[in-house]
Biopython code that builds the backbone (N, CA, C, O; Angstrom):
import numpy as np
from Bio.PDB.StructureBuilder import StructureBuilder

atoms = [
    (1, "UNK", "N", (9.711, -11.463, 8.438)),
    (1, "UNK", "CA", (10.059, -12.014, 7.134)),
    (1, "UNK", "C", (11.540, -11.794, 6.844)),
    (1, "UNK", "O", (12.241, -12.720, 6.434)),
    (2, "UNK", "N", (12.134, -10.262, 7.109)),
    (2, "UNK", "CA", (13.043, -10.258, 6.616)),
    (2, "UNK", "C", (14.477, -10.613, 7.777)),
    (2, "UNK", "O", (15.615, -10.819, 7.355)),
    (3, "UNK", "N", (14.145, -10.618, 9.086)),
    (3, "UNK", "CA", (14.972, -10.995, 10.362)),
    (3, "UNK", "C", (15.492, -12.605, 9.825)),
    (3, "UNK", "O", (16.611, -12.828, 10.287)),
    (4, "UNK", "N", (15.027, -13.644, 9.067)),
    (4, "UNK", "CA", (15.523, -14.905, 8.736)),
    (4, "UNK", "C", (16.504, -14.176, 7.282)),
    (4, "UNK", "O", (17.599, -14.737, 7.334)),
    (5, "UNK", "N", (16.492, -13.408, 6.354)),
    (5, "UNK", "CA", (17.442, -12.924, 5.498)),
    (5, "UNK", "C", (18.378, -11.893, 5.972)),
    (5, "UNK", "O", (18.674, -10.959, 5.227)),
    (6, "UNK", "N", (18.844, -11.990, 7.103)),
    (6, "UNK", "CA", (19.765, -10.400, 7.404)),
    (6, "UNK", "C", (20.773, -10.888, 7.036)),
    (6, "UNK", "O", (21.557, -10.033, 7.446)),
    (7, "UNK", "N", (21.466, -11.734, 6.495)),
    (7, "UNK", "CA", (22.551, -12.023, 6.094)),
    (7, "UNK", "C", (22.537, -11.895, 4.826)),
    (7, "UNK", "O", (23.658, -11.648, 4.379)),
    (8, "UNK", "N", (21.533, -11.977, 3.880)),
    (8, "UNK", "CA", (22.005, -11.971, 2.934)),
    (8, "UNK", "C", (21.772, -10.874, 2.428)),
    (8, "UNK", "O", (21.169, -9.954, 2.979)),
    (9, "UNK", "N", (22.442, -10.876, 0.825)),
    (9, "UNK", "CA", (22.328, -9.444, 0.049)),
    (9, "UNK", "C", (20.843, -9.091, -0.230)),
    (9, "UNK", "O", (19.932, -9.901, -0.403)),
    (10, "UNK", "N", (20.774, -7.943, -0.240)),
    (10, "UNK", "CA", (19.561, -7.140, -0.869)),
    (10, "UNK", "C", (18.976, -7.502, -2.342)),
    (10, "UNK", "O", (17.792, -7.773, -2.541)),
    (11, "UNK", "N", (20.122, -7.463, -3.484)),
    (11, "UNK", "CA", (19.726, -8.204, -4.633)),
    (11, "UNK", "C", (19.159, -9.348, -4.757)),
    (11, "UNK", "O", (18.366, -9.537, -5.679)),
    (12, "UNK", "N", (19.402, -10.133, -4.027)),
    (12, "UNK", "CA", (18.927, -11.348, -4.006)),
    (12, "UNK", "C", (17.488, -11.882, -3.304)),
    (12, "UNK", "O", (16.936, -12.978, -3.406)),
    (13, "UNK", "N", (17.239, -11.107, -2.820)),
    (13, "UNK", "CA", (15.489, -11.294, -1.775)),
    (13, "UNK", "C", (14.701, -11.428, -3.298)),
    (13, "UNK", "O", (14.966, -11.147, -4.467)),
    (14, "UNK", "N", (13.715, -11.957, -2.632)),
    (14, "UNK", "CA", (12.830, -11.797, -3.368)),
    (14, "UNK", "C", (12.011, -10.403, -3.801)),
    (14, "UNK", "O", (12.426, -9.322, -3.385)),
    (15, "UNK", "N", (10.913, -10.477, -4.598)),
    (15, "UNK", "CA", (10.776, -9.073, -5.190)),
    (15, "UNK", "C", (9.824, -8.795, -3.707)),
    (15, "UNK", "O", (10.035, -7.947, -2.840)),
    (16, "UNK", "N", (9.040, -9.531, -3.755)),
    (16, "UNK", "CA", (8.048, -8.764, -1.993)),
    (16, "UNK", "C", (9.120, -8.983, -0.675)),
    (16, "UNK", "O", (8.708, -8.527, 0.392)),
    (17, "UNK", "N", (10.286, -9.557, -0.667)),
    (17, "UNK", "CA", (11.102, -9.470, 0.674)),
    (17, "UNK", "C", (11.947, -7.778, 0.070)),
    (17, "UNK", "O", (12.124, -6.851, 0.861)),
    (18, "UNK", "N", (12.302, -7.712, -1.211)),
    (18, "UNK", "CA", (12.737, -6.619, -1.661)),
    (18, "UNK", "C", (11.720, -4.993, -1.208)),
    (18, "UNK", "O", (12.148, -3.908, -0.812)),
    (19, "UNK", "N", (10.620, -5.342, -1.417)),
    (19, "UNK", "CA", (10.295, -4.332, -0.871)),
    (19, "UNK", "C", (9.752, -4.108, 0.434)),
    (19, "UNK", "O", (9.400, -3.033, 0.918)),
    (20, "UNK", "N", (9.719, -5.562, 1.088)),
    (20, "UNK", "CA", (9.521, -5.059, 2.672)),
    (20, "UNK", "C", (10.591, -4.574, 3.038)),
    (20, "UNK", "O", (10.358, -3.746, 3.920)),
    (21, "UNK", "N", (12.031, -4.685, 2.744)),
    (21, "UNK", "CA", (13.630, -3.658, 2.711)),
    (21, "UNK", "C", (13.228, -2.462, 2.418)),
    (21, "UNK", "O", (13.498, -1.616, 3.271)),
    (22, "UNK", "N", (12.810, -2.197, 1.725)),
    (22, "UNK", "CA", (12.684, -0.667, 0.909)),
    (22, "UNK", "C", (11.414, 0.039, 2.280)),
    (22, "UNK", "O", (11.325, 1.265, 2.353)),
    (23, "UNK", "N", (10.735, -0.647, 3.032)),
    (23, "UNK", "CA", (9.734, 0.054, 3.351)),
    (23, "UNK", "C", (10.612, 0.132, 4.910)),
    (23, "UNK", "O", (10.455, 1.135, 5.606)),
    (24, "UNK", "N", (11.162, -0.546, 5.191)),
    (24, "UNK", "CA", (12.041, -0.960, 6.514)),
    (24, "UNK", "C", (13.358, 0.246, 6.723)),
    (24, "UNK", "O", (13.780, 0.710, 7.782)),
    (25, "UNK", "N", (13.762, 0.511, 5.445)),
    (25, "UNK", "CA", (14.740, 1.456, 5.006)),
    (25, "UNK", "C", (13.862, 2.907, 5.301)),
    (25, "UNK", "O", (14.313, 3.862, 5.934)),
    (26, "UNK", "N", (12.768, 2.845, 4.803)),
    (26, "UNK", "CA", (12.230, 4.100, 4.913)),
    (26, "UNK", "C", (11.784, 4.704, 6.568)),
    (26, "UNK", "O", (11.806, 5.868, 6.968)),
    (27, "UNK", "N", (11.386, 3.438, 7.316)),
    (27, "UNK", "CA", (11.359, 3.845, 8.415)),
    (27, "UNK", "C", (12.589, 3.886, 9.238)),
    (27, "UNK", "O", (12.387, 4.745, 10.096)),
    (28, "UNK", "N", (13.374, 3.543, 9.340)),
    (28, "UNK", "CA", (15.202, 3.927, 9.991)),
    (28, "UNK", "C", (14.968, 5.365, 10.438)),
    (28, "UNK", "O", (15.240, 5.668, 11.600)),
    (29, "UNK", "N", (14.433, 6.357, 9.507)),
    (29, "UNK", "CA", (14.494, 7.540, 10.423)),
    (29, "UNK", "C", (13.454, 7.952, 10.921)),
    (29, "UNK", "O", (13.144, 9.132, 11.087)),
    (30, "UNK", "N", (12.568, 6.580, 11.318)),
    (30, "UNK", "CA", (11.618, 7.215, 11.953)),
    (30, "UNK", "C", (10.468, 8.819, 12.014)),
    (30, "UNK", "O", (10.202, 9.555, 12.964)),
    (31, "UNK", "N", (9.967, 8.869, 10.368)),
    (31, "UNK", "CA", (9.240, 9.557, 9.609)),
    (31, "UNK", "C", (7.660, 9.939, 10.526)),
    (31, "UNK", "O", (7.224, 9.463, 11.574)),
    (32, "UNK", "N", (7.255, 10.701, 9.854)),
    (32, "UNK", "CA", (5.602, 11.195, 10.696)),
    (32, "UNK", "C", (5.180, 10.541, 9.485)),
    (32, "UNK", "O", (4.172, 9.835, 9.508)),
    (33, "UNK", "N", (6.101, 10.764, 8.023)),
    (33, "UNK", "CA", (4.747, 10.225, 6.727)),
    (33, "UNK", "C", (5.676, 9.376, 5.943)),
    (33, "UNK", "O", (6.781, 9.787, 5.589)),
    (34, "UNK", "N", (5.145, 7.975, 5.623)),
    (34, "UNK", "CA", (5.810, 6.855, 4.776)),
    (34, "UNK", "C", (4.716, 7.203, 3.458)),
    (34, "UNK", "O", (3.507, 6.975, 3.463)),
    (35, "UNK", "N", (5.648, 7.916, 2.166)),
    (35, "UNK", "CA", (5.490, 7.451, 0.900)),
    (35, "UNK", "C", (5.107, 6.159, 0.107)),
    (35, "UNK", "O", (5.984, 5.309, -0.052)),
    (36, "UNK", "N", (3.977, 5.977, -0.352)),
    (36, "UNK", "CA", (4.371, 4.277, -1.131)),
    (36, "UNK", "C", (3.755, 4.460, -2.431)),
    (36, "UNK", "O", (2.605, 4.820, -2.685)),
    (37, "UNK", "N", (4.635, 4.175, -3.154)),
    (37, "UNK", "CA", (3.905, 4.242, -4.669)),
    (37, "UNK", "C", (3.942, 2.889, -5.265)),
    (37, "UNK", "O", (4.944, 2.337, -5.720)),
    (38, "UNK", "N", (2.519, 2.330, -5.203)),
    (38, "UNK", "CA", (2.754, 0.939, -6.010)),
    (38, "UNK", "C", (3.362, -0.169, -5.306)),
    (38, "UNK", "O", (4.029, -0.976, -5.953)),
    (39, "UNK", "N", (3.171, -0.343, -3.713)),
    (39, "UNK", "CA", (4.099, -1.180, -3.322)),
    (39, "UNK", "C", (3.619, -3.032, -3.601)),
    (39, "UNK", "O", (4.276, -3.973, -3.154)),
    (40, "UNK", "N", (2.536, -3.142, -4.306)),
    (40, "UNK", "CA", (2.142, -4.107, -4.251)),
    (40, "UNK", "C", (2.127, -4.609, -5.713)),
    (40, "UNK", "O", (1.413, -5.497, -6.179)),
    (41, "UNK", "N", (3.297, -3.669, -6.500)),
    (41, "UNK", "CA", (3.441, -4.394, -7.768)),
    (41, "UNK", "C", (3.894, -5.187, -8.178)),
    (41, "UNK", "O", (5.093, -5.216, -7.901)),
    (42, "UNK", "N", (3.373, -6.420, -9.118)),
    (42, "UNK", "CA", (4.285, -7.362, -9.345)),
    (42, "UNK", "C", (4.650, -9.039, -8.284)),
    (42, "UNK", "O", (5.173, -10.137, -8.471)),
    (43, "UNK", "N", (3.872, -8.167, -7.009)),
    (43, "UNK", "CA", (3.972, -9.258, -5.892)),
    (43, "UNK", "C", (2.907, -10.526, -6.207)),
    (43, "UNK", "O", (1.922, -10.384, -6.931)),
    (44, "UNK", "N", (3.256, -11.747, -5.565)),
    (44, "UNK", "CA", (2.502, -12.670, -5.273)),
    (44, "UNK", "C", (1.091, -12.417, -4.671)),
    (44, "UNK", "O", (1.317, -11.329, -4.143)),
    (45, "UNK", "N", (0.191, -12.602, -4.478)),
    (45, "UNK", "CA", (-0.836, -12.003, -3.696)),
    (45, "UNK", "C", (-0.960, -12.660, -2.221)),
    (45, "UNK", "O", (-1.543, -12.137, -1.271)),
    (46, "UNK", "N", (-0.384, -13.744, -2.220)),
    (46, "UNK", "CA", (0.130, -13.899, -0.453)),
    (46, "UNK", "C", (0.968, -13.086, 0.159)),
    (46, "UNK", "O", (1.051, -12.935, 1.377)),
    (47, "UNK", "N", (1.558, -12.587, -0.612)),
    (47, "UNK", "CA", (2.787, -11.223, -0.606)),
    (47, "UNK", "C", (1.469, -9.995, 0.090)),
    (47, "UNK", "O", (0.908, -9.563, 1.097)),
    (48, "UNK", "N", (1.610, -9.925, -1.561)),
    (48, "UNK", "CA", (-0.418, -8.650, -0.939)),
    (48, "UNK", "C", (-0.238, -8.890, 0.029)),
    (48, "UNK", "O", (0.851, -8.552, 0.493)),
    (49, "UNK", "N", (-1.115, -9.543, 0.804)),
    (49, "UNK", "CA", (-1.751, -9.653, 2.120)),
    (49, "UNK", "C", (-1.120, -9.090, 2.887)),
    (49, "UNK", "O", (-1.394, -7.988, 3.362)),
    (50, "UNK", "N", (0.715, -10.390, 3.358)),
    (50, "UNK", "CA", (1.384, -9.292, 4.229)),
    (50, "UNK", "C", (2.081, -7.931, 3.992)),
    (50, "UNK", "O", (2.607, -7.187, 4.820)),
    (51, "UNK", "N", (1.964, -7.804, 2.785)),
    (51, "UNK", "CA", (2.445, -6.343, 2.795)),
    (51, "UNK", "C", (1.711, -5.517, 3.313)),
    (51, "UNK", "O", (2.284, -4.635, 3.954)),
    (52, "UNK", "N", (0.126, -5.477, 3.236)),
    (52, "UNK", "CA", (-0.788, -4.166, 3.734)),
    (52, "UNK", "C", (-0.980, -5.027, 5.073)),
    (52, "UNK", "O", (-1.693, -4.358, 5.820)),
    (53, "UNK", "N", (-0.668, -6.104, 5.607)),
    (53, "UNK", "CA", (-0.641, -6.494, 6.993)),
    (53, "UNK", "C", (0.170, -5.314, 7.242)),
    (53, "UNK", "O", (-0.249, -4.270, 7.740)),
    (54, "UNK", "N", (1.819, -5.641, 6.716)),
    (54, "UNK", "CA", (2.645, -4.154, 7.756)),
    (54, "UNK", "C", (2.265, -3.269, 7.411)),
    (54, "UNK", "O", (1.758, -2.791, 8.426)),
    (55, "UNK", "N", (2.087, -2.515, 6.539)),
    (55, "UNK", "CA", (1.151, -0.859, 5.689)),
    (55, "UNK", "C", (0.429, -0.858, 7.306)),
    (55, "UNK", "O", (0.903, -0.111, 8.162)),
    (56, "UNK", "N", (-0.680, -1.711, 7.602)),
    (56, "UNK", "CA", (-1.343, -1.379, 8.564)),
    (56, "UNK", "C", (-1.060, -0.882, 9.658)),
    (56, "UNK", "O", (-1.280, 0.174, 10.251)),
    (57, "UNK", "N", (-0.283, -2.257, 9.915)),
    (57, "UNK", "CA", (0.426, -1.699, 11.554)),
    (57, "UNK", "C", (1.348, -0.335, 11.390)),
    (57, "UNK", "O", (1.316, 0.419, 12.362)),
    (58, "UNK", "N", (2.072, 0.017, 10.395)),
    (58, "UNK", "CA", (3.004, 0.698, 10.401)),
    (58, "UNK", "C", (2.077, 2.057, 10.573)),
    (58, "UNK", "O", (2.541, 2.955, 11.275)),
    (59, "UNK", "N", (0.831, 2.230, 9.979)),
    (59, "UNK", "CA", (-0.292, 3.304, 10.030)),
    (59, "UNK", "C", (-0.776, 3.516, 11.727)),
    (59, "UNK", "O", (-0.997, 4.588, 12.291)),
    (60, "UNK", "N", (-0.831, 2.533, 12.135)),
    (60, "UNK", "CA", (-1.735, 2.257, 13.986)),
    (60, "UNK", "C", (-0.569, 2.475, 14.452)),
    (60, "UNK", "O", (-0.761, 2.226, 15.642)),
    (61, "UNK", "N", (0.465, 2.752, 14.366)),
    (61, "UNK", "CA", (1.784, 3.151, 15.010)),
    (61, "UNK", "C", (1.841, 4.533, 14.949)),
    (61, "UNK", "O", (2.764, 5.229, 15.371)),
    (62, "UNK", "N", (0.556, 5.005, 14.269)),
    (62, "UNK", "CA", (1.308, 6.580, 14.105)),
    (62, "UNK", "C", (1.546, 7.229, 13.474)),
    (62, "UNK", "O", (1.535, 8.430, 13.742)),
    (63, "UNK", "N", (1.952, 6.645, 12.077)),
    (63, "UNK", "CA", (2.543, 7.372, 10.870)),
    (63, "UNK", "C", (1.630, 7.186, 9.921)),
    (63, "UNK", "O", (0.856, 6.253, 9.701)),
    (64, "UNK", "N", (1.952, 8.855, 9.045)),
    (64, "UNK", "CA", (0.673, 8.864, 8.282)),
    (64, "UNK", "C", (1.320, 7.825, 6.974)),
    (64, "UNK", "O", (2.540, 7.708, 6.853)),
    (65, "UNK", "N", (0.482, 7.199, 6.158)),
    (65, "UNK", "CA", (0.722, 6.789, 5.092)),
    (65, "UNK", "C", (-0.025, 7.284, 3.729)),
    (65, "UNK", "O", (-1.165, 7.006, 3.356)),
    (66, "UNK", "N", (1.074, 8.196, 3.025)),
    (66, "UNK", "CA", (0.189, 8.054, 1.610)),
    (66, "UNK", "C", (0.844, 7.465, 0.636)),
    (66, "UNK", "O", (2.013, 7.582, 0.267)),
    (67, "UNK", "N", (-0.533, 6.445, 0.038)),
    (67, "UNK", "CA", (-0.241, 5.776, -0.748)),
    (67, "UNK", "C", (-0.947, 5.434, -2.247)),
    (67, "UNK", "O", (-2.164, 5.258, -2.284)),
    (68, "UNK", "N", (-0.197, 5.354, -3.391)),
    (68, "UNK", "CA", (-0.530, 5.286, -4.635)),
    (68, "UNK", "C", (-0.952, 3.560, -5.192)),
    (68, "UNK", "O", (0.016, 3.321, -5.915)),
    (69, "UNK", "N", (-1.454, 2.852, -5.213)),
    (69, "UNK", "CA", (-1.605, 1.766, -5.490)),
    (69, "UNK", "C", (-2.826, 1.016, -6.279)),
    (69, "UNK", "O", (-4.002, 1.298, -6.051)),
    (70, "UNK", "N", (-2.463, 0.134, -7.132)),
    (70, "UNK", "CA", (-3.476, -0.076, -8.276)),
    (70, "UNK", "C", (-4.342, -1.201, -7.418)),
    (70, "UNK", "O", (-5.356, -1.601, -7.991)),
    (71, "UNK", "N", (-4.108, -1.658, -6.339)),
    (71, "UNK", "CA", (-4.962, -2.718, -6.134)),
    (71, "UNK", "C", (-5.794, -1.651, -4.745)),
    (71, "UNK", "O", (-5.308, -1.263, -3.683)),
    (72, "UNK", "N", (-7.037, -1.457, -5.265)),
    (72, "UNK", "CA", (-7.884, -0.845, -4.818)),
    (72, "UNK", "C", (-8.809, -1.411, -3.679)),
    (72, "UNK", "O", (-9.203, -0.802, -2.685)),
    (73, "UNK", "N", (-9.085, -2.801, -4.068)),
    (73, "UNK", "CA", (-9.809, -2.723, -2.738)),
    (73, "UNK", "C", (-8.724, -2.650, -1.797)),
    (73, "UNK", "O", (-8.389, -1.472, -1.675)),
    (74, "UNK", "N", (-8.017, -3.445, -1.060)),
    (74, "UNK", "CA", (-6.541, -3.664, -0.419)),
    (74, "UNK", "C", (-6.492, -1.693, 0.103)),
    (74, "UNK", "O", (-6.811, -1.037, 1.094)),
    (75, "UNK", "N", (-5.975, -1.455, -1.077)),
    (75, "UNK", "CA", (-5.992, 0.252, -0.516)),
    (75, "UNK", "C", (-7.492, 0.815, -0.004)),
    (75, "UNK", "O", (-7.473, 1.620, 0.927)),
    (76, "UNK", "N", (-8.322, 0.566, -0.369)),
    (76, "UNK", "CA", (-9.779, 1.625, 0.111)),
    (76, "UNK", "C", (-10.027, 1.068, 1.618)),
    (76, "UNK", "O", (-10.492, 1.844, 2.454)),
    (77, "UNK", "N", (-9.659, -0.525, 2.034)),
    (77, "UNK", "CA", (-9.629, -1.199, 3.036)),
    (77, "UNK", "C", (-9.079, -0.362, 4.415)),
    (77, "UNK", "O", (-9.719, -0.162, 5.447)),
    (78, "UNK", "N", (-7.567, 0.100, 4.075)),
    (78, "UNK", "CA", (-6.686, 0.801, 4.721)),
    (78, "UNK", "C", (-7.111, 1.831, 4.753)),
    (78, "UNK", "O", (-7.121, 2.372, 5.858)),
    (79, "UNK", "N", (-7.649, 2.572, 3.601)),
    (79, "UNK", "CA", (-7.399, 4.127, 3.871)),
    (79, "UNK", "C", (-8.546, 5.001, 4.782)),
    (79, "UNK", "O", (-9.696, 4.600, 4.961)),
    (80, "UNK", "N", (-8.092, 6.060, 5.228)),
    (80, "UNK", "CA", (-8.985, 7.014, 6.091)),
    (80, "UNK", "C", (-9.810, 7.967, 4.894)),
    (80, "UNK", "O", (-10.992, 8.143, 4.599)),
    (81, "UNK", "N", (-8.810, 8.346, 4.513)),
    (81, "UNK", "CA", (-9.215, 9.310, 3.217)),
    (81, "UNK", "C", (-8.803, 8.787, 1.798)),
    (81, "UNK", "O", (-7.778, 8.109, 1.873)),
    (82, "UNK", "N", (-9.229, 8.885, 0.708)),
    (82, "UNK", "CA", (-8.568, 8.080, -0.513)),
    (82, "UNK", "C", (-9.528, 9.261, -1.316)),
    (82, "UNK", "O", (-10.437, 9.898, -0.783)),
    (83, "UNK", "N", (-9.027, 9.387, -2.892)),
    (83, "UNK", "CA", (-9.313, 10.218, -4.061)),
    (83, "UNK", "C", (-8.877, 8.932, -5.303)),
    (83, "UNK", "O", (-8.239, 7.895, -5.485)),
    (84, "UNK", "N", (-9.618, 9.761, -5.819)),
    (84, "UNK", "CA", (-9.926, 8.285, -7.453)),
    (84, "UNK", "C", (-9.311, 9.591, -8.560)),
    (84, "UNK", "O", (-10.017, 10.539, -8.903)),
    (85, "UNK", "N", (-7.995, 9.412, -8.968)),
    (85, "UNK", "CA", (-7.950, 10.814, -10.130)),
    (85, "UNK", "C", (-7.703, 9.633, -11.781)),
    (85, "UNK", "O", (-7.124, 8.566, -11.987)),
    (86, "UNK", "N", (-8.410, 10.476, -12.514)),
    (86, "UNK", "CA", (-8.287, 10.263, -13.765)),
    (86, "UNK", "C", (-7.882, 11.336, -14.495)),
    (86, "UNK", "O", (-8.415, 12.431, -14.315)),
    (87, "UNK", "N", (-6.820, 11.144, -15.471)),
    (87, "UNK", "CA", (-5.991, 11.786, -16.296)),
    (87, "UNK", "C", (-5.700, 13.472, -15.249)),
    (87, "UNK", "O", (-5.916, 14.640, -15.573)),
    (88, "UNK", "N", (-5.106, 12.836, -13.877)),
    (88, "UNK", "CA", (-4.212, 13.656, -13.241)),
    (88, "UNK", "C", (-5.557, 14.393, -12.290)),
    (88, "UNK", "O", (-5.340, 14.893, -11.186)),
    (89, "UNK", "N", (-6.823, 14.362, -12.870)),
    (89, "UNK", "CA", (-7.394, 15.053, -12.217)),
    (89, "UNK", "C", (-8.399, 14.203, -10.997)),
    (89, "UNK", "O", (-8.656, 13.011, -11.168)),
    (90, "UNK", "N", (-8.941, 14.989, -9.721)),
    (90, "UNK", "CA", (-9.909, 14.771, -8.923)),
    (90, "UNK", "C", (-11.089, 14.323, -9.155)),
    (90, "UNK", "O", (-11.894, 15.254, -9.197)),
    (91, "UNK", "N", (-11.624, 13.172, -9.349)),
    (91, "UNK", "CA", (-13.248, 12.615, -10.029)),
    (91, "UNK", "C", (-14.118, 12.609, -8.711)),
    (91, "UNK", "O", (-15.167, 13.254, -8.734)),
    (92, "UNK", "N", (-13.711, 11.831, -7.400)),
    (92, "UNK", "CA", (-13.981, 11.300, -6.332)),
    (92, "UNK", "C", (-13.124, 11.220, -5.213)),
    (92, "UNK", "O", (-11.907, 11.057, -5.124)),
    (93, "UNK", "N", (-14.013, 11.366, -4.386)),
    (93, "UNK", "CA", (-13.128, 11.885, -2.981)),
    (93, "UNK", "C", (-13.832, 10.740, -1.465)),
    (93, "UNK", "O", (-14.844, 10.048, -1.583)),
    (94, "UNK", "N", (-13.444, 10.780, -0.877)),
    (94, "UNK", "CA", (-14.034, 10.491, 0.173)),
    (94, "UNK", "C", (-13.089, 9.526, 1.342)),
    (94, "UNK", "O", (-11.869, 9.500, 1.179)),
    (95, "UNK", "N", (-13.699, 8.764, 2.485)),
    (95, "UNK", "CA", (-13.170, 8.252, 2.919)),
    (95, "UNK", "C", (-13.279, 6.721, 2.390)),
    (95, "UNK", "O", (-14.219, 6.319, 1.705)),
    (96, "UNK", "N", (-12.186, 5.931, 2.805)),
    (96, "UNK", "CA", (-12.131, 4.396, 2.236)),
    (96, "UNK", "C", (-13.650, 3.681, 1.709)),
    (96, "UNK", "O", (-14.220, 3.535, 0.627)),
    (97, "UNK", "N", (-13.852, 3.431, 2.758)),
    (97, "UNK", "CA", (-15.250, 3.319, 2.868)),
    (97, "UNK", "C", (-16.012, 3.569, 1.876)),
    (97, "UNK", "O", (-16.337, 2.799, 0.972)),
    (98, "UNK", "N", (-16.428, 5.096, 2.098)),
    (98, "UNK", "CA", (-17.510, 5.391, 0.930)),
    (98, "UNK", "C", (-16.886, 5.167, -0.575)),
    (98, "UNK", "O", (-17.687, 5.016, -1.498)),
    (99, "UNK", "N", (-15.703, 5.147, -0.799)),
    (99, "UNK", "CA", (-15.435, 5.067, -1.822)),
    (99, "UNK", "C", (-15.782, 3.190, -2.394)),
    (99, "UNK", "O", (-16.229, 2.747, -3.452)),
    (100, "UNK", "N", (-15.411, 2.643, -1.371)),
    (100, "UNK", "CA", (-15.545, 0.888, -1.659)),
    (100, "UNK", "C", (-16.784, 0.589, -2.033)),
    (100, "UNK", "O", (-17.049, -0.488, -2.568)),
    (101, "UNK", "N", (-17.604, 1.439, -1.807)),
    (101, "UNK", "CA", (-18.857, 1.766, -1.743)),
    (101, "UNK", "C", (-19.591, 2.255, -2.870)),
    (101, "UNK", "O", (-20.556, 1.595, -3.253)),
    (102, "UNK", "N", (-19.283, 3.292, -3.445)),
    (102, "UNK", "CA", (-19.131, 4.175, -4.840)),
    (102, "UNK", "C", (-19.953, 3.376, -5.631)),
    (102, "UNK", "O", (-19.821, 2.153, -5.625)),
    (103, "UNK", "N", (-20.861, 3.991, -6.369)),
    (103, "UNK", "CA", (-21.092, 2.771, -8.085)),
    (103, "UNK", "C", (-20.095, 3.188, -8.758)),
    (103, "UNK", "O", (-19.757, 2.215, -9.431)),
    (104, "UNK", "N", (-19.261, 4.237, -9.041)),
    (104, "UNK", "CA", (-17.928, 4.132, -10.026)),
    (104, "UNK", "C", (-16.520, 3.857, -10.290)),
    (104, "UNK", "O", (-15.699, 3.931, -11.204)),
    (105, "UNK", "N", (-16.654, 3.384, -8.650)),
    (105, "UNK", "CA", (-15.524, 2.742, -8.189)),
    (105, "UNK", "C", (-15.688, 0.952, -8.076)),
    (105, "UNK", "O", (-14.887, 0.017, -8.077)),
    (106, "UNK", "N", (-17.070, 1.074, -7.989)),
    (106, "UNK", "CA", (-17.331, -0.392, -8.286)),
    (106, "UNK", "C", (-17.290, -0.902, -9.677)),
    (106, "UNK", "O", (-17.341, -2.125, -9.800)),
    (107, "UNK", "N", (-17.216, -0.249, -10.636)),
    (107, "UNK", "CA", (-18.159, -0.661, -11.987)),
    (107, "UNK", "C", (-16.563, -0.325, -12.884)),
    (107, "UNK", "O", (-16.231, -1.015, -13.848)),
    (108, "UNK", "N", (-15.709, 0.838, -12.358)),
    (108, "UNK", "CA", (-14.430, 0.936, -13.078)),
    (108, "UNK", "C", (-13.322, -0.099, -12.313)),
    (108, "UNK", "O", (-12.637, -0.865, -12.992)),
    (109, "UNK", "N", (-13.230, -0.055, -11.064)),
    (109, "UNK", "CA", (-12.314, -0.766, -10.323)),
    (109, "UNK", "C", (-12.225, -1.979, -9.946)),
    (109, "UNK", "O", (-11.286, -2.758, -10.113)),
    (110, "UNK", "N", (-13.092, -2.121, -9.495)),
    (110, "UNK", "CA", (-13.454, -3.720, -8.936)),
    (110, "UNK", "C", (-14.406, -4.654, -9.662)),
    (110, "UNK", "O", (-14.617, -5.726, -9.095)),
    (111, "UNK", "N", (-15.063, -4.415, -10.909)),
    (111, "UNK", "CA", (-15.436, -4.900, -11.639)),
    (111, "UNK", "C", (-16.734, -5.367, -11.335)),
    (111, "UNK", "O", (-16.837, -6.518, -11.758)),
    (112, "UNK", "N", (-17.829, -4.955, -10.754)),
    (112, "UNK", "CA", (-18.806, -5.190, -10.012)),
    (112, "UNK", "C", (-20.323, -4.437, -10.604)),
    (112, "UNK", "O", (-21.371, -4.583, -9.975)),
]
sb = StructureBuilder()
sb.init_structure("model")
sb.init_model(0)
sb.init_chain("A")
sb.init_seg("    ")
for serial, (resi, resn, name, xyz) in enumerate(atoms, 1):
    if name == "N":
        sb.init_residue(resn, " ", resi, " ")
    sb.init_atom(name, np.array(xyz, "f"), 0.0, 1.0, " ", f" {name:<3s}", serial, name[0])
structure = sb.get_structure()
């Protein structure tokens, strides 16, 4: 995506080419753990897609990823391990899976 913009400025990408930069930046030094808080805010949802397309690969490469993000299924999809906290605290724990799984993750999150 972003190999057709290397010329241009950073300000100017779009907001999901903006943060495939920011996630591209983060790997330069070649990390064991990529941070992401929220990387799927605000994006297009064709955006979505390829963003946790790279989230993925960038994970099967090796590196751990933890990540904070409101779009839940997308995240429970990816994750090995995931936690559900409300007002800061631990409610639910488990792996992706069981959590996608959950009745209170269904009934608060995904609307089900």
């Amino acid at each position: 995506i972003l190999k057709e913009r290397r010329n241009q400025r950073a300000g100017t990408l779009s907001g999901g080419e903006q943060q495939m930069l920011a996630i591209a930046r983060g790997l330069m030094s070649r990390p064991k753990l990529l941070m992401l808080d929220e990387p799927s805010l605000g994006l297009m949802p064709i955006l979505v897609t390829k963003l946790f397309d790279t989230i993925r690969r960038i994970n099967e490469e090796g590196i751990t990823i933890l990540l904070v993000e409101q779009n839940v299924r997308e995240a429970l999809e990816l994750a090995d391990r995931a936690y559900v906290l409300v007002t800061g605290n631990i409610v639910l724990e488990g792996t992706g899976r069981e959590l996608l799984e959950a009745e209170m993750v269904k009934k608060a999150y995904l609307g089900m």
